[in-house]
TORKE-920834 format. One record per residue (C-alpha): x, y, z; chain; residue number from 1. Coordinates in steps of 0.5 Angstrom, whole numbers, always signed. Layout:
BEGIN
+-------+-------+-------+---+-----+
|    c1 |    c2 |    c3 | c |   k |
+-------+-------+-------+---+-----+
|     X |     Y |     Z | A | NUM |
...
+-------+-------+-------+---+-----+
END
This chain:
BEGIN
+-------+-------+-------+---+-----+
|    c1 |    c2 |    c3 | c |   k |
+-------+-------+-------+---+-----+
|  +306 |  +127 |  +146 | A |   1 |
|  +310 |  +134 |  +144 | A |   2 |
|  +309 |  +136 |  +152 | A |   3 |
|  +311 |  +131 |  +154 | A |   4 |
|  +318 |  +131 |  +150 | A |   5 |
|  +318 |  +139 |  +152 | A |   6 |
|  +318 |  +137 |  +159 | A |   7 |
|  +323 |  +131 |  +158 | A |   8 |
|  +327 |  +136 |  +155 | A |   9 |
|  +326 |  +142 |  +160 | A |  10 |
|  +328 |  +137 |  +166 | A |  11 |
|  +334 |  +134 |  +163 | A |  12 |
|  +337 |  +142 |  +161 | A |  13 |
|  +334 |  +143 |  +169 | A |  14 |
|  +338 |  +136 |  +171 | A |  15 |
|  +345 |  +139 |  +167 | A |  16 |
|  +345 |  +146 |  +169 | A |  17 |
|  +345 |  +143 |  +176 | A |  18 |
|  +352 |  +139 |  +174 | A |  19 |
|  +355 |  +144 |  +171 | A |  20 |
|  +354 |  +149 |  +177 | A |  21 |
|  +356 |  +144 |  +181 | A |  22 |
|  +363 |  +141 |  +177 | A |  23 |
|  +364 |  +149 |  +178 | A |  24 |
|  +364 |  +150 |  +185 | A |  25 |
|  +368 |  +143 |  +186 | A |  26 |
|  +373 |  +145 |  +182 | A |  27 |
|  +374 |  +153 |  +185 | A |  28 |
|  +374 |  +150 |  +192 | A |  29 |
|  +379 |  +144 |  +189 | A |  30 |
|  +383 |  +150 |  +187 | A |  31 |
|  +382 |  +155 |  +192 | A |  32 |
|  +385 |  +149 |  +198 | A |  33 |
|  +390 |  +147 |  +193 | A |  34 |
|  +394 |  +154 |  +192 | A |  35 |
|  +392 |  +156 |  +199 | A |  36 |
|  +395 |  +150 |  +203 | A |  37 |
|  +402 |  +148 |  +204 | A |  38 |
|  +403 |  +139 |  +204 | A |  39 |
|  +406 |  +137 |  +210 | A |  40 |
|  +405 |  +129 |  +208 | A |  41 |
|  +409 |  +125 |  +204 | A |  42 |
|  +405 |  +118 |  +203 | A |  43 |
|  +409 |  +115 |  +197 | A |  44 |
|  +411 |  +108 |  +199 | A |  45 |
|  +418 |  +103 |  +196 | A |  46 |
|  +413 |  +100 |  +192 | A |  47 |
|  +411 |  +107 |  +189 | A |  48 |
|  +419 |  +108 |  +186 | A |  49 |
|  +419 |  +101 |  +183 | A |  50 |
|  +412 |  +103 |  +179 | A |  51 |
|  +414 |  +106 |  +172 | A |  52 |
|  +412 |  +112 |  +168 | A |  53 |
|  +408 |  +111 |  +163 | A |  54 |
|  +406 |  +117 |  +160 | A |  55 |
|  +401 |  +114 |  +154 | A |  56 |
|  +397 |  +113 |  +160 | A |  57 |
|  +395 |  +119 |  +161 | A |  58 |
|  +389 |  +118 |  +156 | A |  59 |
|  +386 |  +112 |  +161 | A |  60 |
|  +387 |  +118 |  +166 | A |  61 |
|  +383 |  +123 |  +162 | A |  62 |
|  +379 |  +118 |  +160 | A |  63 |
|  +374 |  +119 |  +167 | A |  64 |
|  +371 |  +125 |  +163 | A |  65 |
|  +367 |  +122 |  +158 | A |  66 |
|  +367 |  +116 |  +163 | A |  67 |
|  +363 |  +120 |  +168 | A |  68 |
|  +359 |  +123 |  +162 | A |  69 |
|  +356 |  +117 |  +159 | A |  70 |
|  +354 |  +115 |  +165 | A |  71 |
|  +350 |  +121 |  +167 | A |  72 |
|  +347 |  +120 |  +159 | A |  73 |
|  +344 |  +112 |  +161 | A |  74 |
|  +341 |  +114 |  +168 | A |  75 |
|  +334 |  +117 |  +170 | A |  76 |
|  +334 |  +124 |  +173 | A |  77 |
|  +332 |  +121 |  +180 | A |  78 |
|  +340 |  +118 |  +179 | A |  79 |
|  +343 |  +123 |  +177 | A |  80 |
|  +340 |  +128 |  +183 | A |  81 |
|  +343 |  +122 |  +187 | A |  82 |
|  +350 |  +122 |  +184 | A |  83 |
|  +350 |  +129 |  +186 | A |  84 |
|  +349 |  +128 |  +193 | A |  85 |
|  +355 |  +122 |  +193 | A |  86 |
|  +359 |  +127 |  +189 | A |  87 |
|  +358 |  +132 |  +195 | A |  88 |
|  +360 |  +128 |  +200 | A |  89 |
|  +365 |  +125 |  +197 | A |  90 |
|  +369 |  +132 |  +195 | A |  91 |
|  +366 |  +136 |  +202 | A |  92 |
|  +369 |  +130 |  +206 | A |  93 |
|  +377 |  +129 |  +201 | A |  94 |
|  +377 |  +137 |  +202 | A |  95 |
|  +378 |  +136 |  +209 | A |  96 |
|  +383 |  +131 |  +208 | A |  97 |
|  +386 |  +136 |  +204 | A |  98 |
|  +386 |  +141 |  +209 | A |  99 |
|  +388 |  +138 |  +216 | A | 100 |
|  +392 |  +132 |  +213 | A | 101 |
|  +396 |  +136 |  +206 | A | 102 |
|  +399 |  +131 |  +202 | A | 103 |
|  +403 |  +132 |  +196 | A | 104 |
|  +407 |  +127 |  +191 | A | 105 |
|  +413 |  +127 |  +187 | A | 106 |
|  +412 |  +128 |  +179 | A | 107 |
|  +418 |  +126 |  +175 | A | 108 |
|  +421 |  +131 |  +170 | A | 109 |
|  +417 |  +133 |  +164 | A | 110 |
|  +424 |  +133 |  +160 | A | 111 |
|  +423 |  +125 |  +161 | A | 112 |
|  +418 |  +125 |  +155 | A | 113 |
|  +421 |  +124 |  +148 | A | 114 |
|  +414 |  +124 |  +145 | A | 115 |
|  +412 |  +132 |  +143 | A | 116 |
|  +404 |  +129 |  +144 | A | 117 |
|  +404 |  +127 |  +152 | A | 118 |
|  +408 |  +133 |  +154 | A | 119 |
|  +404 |  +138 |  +151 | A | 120 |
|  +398 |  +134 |  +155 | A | 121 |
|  +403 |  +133 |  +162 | A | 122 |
|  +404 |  +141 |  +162 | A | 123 |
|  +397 |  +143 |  +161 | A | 124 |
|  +396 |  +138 |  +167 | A | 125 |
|  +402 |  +139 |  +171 | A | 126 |
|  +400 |  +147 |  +170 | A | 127 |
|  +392 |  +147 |  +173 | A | 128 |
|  +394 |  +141 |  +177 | A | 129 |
|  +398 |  +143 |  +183 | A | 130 |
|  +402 |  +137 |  +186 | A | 131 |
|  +398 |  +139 |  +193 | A | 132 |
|  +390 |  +135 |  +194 | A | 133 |
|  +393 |  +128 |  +194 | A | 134 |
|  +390 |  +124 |  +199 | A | 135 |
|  +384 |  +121 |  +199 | A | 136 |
|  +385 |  +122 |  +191 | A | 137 |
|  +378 |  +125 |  +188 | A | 138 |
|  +381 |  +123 |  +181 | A | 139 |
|  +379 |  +115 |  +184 | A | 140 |
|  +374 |  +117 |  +189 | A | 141 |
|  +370 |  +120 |  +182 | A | 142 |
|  +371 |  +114 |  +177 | A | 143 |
|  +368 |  +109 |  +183 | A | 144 |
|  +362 |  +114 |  +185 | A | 145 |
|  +360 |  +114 |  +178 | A | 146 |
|  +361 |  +106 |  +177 | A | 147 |
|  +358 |  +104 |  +183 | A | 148 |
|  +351 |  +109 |  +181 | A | 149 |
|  +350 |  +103 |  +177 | A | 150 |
|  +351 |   +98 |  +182 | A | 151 |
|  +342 |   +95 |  +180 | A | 152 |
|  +345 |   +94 |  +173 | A | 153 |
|  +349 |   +88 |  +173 | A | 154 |
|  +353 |   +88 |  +166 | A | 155 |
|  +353 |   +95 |  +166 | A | 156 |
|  +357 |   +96 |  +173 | A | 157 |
|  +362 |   +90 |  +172 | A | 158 |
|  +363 |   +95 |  +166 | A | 159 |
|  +363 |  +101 |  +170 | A | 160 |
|  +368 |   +98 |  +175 | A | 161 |
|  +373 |   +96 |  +169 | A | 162 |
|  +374 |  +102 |  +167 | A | 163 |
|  +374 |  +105 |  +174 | A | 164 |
|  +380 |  +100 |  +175 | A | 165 |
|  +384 |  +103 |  +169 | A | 166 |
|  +383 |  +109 |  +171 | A | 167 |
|  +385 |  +109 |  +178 | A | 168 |
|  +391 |  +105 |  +176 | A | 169 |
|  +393 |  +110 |  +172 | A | 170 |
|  +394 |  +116 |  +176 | A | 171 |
|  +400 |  +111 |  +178 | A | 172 |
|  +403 |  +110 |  +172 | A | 173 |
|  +402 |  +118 |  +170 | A | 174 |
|  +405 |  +120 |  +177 | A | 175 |
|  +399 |  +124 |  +179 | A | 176 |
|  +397 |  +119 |  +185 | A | 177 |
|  +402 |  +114 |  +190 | A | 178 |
|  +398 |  +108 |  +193 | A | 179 |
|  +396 |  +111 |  +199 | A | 180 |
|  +392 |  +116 |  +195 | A | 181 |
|  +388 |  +110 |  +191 | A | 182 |
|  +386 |  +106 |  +196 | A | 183 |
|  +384 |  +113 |  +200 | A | 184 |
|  +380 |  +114 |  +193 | A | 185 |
|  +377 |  +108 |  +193 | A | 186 |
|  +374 |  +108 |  +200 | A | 187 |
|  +372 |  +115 |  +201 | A | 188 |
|  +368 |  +112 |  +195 | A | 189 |
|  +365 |  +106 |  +198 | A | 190 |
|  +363 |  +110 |  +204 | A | 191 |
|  +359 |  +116 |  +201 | A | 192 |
|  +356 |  +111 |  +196 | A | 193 |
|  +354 |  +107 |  +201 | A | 194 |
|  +351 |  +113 |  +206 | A | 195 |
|  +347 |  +114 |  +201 | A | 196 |
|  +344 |  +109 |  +198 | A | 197 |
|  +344 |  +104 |  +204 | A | 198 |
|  +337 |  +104 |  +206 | A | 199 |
|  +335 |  +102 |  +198 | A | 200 |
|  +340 |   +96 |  +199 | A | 201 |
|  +335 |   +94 |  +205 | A | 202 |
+-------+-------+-------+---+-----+
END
């Protein structure tokens, strides 16, 4: 019984060792593209201007953090492996928009926060997270990989999707995303989730 628990518990430190190294190479190749890649596109739309700015929303945002990770507590290891494979592609295909089709977005002026609160959070943002990387959006490309890993789960998937839904509505409404790059997120997601798991669908 004891071994057991032991080894459980080795190849799920081996499992989370795995994820972090590989949220650690995401984020270097992510920074590296953006700081070295000048935007040429500028995707926003009519119906982007008319979208207000809504700066509470940024905990919905930032609430893909512990969505993702809740997520990888509920399923095995076998998901878990697969989850990085589609977060692979997913990232791996978004970087070459990033770099052959550079888009950037318009962010409004952080003097236009009153409450002290989201202004510290949008600066701290704002100063890790360059106004380049926009399209596709990995932000939404990451919230529906997560959901969608869950798609032999009923109840839990229409709950993943909910949350999923609210946060690619609110990298709208915290001006970190136009619509383009929503929809791109959302599509780039269903693919690679899809070009993994399609012969489990058959």
């Amino acid at each position: 019984m004891k071994k057991k628990l032991r080894e459980r518990l080795e190849k799920k430190s081996f499992v989370a060792l795995i994820g972090i190294t590989v949220m650690l190479f995401f984020q270097i190749v992510y920074f590296l593209i953006q700081y070295y890649v000048e935007p040429a596109y500028d995707l926003q739309t009519s119906l982007d201007k008319k979208i207000p700015f809504l700066p509470w929303t940024v905990i919905i945002y930032l609430a893909i953090y512990p969505f993702i990770l809740a997520v990888v507590l509920l399923i095995d290891v076998k998901d878990f492996m697969r989850v990085i494979a589609i977060y692979l592609l997913t990232c791996a295909t978004g970087w070459l928009f990033f770099i052959f089709f550079p888009a950037a977005i318009t962010r409004p002026s952080l003097t236009t926060i009153d409450n002290k609160i989201w202004y510290f959070v949008y600066s701290w943002i704002h100063h890790l997270d360059a106004t380049t990387n926009t399209f596709p959006s990995l932000h939404v490309a990451a919230s529906w990989v997560t959901a969608l890993i869950l798609w032999r789960r009923k109840t839990l998937f229409f709950a993943a999707s909910c949350v999923a839904t609210l946060i690619s509505l609110s990298t709208l409404t915290t001006k970190q995303h136009f619509i383009y790059d929503v929809i791109g997120g959302f599509v780039l997601a269903v693919i690679c989730w899809y070009v993994i798991v399609r012969k489990e669908i058959k």
